[in-house]
Wavefront OBJ file of the C-alpha trace (Angstrom):
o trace
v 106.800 123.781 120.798
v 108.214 123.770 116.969
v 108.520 120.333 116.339
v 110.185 118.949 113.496
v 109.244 115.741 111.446
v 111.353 112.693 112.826
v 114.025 111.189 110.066
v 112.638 108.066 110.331
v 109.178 108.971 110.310
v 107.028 106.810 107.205
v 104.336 108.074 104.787
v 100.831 107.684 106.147
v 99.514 104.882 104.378
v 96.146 104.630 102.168
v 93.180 103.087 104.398
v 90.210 101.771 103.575
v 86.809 102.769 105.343
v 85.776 100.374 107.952
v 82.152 99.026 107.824
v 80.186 100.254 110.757
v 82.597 102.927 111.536
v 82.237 106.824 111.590
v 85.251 109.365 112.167
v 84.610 113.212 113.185
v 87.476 115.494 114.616
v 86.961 119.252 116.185
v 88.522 121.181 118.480
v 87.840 121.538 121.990
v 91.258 123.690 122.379
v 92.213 121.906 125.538
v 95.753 123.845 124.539
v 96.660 127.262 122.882
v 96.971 125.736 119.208
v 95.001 125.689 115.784
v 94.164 122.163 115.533
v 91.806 119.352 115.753
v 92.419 117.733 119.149
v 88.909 116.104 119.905
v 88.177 112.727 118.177
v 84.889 111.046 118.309
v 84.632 107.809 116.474
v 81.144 105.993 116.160
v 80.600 102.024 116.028
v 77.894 100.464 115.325
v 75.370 98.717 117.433
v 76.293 95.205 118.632
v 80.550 96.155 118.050
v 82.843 93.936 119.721
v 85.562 95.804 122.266
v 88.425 94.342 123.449
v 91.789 96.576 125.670
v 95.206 96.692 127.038
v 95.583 99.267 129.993
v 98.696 100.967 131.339
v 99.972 98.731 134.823
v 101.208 102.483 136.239
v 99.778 102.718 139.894
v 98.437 106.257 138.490
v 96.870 105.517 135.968
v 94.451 108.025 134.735
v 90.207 107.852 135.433
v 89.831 107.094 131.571
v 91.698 103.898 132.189
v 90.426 102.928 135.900
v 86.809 103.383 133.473
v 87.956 101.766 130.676
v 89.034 98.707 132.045
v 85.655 98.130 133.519
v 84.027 99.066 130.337
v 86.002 96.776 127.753
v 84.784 94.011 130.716
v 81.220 94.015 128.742
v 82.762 93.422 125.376
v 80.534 95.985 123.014
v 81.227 99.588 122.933
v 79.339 102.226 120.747
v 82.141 104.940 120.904
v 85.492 106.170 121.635
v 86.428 110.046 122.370
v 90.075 110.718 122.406
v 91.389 114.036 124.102
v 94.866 115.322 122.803
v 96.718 118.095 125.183
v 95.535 116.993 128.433
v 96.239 114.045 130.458
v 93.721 114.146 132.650
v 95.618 112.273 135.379
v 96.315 112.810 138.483
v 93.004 115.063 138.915
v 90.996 113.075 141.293
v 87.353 113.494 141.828
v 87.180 116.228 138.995
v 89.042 114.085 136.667
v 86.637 111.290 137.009
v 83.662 113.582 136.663
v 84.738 114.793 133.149
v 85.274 111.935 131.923
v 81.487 110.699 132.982
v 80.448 113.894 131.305
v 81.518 113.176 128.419
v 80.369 109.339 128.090
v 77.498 110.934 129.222
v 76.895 113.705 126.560
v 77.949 111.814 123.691
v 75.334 108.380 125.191
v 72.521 110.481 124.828
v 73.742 111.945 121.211
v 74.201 108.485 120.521
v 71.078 106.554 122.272
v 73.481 104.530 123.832
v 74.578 103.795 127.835
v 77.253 105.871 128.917
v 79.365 102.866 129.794
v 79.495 102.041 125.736
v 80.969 105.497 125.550
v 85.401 104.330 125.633
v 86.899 108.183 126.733
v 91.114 108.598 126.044
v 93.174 111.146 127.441
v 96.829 112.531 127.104
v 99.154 115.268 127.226
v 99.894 117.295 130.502
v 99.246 115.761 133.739
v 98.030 116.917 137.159
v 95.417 119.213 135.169
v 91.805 118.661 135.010
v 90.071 118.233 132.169
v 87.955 121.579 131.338
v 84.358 120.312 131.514
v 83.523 123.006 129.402
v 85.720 122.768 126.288
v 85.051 118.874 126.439
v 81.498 119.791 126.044
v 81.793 121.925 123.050
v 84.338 119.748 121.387
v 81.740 116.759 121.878
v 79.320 119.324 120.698
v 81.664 120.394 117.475
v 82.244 116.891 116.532
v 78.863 115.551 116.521
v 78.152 117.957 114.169
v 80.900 117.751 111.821
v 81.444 115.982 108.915
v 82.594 112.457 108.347
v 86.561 112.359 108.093
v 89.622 110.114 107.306
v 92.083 108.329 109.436
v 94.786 110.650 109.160
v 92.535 113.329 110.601
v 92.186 111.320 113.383
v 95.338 110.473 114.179
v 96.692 113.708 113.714
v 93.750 114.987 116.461
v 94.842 112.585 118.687
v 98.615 113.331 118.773
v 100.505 115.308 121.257
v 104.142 115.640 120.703
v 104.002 113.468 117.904
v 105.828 114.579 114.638
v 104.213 112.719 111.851
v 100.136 111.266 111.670
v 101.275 106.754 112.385
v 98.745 104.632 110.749
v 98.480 101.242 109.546
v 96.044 98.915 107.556
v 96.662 94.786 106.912
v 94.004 92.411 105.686
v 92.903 88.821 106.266
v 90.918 86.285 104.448
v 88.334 84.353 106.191
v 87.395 81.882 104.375
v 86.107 83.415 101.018
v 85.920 87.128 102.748
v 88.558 89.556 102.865
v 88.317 91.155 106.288
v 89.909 94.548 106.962
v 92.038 95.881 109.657
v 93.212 99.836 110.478
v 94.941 101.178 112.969
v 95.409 104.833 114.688
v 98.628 105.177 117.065
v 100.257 108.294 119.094
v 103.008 108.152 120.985
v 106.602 109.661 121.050
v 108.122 109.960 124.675
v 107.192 108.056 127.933
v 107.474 104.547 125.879
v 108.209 102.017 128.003
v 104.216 100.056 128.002
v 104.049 96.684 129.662
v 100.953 96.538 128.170
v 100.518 98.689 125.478
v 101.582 102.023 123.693
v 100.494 105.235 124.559
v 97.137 105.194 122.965
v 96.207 103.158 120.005
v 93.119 102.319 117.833
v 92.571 99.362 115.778
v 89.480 98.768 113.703
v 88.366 95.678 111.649
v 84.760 94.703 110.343
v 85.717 91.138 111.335
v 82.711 89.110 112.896
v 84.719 88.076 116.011
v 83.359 87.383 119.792
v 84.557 89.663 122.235
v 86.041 86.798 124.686
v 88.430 85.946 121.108
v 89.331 88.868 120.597
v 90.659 90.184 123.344
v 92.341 86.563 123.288
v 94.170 88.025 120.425
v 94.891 91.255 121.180
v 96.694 90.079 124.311
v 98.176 87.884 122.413
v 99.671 90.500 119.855
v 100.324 92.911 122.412
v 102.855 90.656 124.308
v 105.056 90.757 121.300
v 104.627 93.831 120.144
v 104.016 97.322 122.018
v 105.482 95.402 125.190
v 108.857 95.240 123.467
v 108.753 98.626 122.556
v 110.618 101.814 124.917
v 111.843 105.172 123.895
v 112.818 106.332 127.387
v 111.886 103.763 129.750
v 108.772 105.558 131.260
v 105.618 104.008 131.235
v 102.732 106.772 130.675
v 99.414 106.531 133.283
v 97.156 106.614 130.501
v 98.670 103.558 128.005
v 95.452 102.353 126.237
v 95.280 99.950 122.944
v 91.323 98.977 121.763
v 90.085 96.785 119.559
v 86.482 97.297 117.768
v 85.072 94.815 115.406
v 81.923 95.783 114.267
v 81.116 92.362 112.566
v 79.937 93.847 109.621
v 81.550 91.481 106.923
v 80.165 88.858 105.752
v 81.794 84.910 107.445
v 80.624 82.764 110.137
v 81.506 84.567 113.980
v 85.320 83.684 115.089
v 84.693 82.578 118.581
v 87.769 80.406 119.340
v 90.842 79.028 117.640
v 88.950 76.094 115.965
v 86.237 78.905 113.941
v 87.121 79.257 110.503
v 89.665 82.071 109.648
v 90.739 82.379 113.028
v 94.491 81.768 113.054
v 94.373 84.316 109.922
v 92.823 87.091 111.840
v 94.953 86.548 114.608
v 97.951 86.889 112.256
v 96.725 89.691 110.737
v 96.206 91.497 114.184
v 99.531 91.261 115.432
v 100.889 91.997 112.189
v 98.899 95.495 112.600
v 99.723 96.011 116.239
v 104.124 95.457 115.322
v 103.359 98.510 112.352
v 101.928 100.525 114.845
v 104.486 99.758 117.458
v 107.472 100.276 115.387
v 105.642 103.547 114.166
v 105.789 104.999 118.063
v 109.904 104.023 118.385
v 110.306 105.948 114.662
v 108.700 108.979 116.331
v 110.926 108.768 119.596
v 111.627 112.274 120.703
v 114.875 113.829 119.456
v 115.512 109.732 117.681
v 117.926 109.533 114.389
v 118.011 105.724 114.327
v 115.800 103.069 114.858
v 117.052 100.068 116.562
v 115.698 96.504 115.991
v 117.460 94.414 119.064
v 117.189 90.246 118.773
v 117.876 88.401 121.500
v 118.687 84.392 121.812
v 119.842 81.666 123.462
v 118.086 82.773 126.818
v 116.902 80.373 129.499
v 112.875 81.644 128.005
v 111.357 83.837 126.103
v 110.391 86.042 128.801
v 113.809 86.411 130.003
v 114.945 86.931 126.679
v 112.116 89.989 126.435
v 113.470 91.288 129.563
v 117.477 91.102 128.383
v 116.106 92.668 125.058
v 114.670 95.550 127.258
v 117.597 96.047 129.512
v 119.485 96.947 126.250
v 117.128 98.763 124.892
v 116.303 101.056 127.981
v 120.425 101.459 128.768
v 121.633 105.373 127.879
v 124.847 103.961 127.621
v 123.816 101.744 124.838
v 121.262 104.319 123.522
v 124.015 107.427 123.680
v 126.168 105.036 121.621
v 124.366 104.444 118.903
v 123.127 107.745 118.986
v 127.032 108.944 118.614
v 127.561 105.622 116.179
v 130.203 103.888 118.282
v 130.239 100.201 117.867
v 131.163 99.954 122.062
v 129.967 96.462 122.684
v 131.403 96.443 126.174
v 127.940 99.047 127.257
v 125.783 95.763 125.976
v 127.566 93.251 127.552
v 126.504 95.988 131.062
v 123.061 95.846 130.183
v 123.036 92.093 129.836
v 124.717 91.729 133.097
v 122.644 94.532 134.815
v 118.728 92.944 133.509
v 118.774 90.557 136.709
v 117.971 87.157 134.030
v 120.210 84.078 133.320
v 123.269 84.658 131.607
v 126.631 83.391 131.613
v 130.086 86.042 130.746
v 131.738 83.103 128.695
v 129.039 82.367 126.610
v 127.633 85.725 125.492
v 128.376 86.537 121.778
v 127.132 90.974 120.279
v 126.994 91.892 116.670
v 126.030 95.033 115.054
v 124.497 94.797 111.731
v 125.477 90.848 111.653
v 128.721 91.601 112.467
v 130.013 89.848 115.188
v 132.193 91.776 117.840
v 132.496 89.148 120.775
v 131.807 85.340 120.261
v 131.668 82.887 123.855
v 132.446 85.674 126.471
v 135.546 86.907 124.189
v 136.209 89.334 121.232
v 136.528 88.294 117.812
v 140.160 87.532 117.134
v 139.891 89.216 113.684
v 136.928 91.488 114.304
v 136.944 94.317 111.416
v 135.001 97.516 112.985
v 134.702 98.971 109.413
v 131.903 97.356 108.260
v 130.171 97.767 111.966
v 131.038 101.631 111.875
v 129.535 102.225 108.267
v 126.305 99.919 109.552
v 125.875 102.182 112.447
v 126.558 105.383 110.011
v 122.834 104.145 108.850
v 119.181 104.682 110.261
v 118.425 101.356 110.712
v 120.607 99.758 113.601
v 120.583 95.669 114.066
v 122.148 94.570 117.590
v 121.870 90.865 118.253
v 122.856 89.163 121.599
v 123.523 85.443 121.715
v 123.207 84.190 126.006
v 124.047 80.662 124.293
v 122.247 78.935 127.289
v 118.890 78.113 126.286
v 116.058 78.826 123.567
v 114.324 81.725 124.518
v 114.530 84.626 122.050
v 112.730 88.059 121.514
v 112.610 91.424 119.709
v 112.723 94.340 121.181
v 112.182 98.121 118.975
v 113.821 100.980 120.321
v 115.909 104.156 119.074
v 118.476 106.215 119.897
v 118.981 108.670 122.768
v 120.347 112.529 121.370
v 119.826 115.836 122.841
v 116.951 116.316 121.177
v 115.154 114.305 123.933
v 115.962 116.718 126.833
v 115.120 120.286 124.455
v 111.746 118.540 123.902
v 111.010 117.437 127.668
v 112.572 120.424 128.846
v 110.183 122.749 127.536
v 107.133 120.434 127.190
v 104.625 122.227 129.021
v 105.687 125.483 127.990
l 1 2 3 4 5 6 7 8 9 10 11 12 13 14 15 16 17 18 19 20 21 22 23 24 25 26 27 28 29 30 31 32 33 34 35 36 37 38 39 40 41 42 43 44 45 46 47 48 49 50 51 52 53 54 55 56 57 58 59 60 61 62 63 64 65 66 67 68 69 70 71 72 73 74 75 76 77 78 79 80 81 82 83 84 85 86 87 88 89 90 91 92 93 94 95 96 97 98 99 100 101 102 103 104 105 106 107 108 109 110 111 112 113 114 115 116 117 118 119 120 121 122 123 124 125 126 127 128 129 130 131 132 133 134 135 136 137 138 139 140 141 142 143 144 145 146 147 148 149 150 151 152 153 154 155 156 157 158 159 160 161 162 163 164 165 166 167 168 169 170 171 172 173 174 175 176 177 178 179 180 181 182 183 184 185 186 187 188 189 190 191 192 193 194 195 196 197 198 199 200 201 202 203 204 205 206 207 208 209 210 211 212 213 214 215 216 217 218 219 220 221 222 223 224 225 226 227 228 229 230 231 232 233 234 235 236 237 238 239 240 241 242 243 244 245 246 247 248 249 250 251 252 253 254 255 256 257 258 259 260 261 262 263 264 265 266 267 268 269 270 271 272 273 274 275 276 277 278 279 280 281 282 283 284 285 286 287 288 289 290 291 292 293 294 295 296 297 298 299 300 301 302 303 304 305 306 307 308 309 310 311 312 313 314 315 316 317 318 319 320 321 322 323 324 325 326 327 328 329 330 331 332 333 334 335 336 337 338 339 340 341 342 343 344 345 346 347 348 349 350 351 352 353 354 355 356 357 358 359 360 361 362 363 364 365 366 367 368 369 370 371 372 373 374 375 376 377 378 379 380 381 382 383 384 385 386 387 388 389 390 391 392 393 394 395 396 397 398 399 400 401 402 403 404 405 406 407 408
């Protein structure tokens, strides 16, 4: 599949190196291409691990592993397979995956179980035991590389490399954060976002840290969709390796700890809002603020509705300013709301005010705002204080020719 970049795809962004923290790519060919799409990443000793799993009843064996392994709260190492879901391959699927922890535990001197093992692309296929070997094999061998290497390796029908890097002071130390994300169709995580890496040589206790990253997550790749399908292998990780130099964050009285916590989420929106830019066949990116609902997890769920309508997404897509398909997918989303007190707008424009439309409403302004990449759609339920974002993007035919011929 030819691919072409997204329009709203960003520049990959200068990272630093992460204390503790070793990057190798090589190919295990898992698919008929020329590229890198084996990642092995090395932690040090002692590293604190902390996950979000996909909720789908199928998830893959990676993820039914995972979720026991993050439960010790040190890891050593994470492989990441790009082309091959691994999902949906029973016994077999499972015993690759052990293989591989396996293989790369002794390499390593390590347990298996510190050995974290991702996996995406086609599913109902097995992962070949034998490629997986060599690619293990190739990277262990291979020489130290950066974090766009890696998150091109780990990509599938993504059309640009989506990384991220924030910082945060701890008391007189400047901690470090990076991130690696894929992700471009079957967006709709309650959890997280296809898969995504996030590094940091932060000195924080596991228990805190996945505190955080829960946290983050809940306001961040949950309020994300493309299409509205949630993929069996979701995965987000966390690794601080503790390597910089401030007393250990262990709860929300430690030193620094609001800060990193800040600076976490603040890494896990970029990466989020990298995934919806890369939404197949997407032209526009849509930022969707909701308010005045009875919580804030009603207002998530409203924001979602929207977001996840083909009415709505078709649209914007076609940049017609038809409020009438938003006022469906308030009413459809099953949460508190009341017809007479629901106000739209489009690019702070507002369309309908208390359940009516604007006496002297001027479309111009709406019709050049949706002419634009980035769309702004805000719903006022005017009963309450909940309130939410939600990141999505349009819905074009470009979506179907890539699904279409996917595994082709």
């Amino acid at each position: 599949m030819d691919l072409q970049t997204s329009p709203l795809a960003l520049p990959f962004p200068s990272m630093p190196t992460i204390s503790g923290v070793t990057v190798r790519v090589a190919r295990a060919r898992y698919k008929d291409w020329d590229r890198a799409d084996l990642t092995l990443i090395e932690v040090a000793e002692g590293t604190a691990v902390a996950g979000v799993f996909t909720r789908s009843a199928c998830a893959s064996s990676e993820v039914e592993l995972g979720r026991e392994q993050v439960k010790s709260g040190t890891a050593r190492a994470l492989v990441v397979n790009a082309g091959n879901a691994n999902a949906f391959t029973g016994y077999r699927g499972r015993e690759a995956v052990e293989a591989i922890m396996e293989q790369v535990g002794e390499a390593l001197s390590c347990e298996a179980r510190g050995v974290l093992v991702s996996s995406t692309g086609v599913i109902g296929v097995p992962l070949p035991k034998d490629r997986a070997r060599e690619g293990i094999a190739g990277a262990l061998e291979a020489e130290p590389c950066g974090w766009e290497d890696a998150a091109n390796a780990i990509a599938t029908t993504d059309t640009f490399a989506k990384g991220a890097h924030t910082a945060a002071m701890i008391g007189d130390t400047r901690v470090e954060l990076v991130g690696i994300i894929k992700g471009s169709g079957m967006i709709a995580p309650d959890m997280a976002t296809m898969l995504g890496y996030i590094f940091t040589d932060a000195v924080v206790a596991p228990a805190f840290l996945r505190e955080c990253l829960d946290m983050a997550n809940a306001e961040t790749f949950s309020c994300i969709t493309v299409d509205g399908d949630t993929s069996t292998s979701d995965t987000v990780l966390a690794f601080a390796t503790g390597k910089a130099d401030h007393a250990r964050i262990v709860d929300w009285d430690s030193p620094g700890a609001d800060a990193f916590a800040a600076a976490l989420t603040d890494l896990c929106r970029r990466l989020a809002q990298l995934v919806v830019r890369d939404g197949e066949g997407a032209s526009k990116f849509i930022t969707i603020r909701v308010s005045g609902a009875a919580n804030d997890a009603s207002a998530r769920r409203i924001g979602l509705a929207v977001a996840n309508s083909p009415l709505v997404k078709t649209a914007i897509a076609g940049e017609d300013a038809n409020w009438g398909r938003v006022v469906m997918a308030v009413g459809k989303a099953g949460e508190p709301a009341d017809r007479d007190r629901l106000s739209i707008a489009f690019g702070g424009v507002w369309a309908a005010r208390d359940g009516l439309p604007v006496e002297d409403y001027d479309e111009t302004p709406v019709a050049e705002h949706l002419k634009g990449q980035e769309i702004d759609l805000e719903v006022d339920l005017g009963i309450g204080e909940g309130c939410a974002t939600v990141w999505t993007c349009d819905l074009t035919h470009g979506y179907i020719s890539i699904n279409a011929d996917y595994r082709s």
